[in-house]
N, C-alpha and C positions, 0 to 999 in steps of 0.2 A: 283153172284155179278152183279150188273147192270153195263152197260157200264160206264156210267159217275161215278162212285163210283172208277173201274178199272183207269179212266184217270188220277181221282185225287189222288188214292194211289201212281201211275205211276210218277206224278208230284214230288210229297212228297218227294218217293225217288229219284229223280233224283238233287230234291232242296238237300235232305242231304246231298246226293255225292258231292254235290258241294263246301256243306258247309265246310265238312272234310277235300276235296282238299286243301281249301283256309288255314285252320287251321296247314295242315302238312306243308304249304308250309310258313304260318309265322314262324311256329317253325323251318324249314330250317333255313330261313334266322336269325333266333333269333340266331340261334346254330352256322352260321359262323360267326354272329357278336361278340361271346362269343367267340369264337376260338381266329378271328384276335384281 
């Protein structure tokens, strides 16, 4: 692989990680609004 090729898979996944984070963490909060 070329470096720049490695950075921006590297980016990729670091954005989806991120993206997921943000997503369990609505459903947290969906899930104690659901509770209370």
């Amino acid at each position: 692989m070329i470096a720049g090729q490695e950075s921006a898979v590297a980016f990729f996944m670091l954005t989806t990680r991120a993206l997921e984070g943000r997503y369990v963490l609505n459903l947290a909060k969906i899930g104690e609004y659901d509770i209370a």
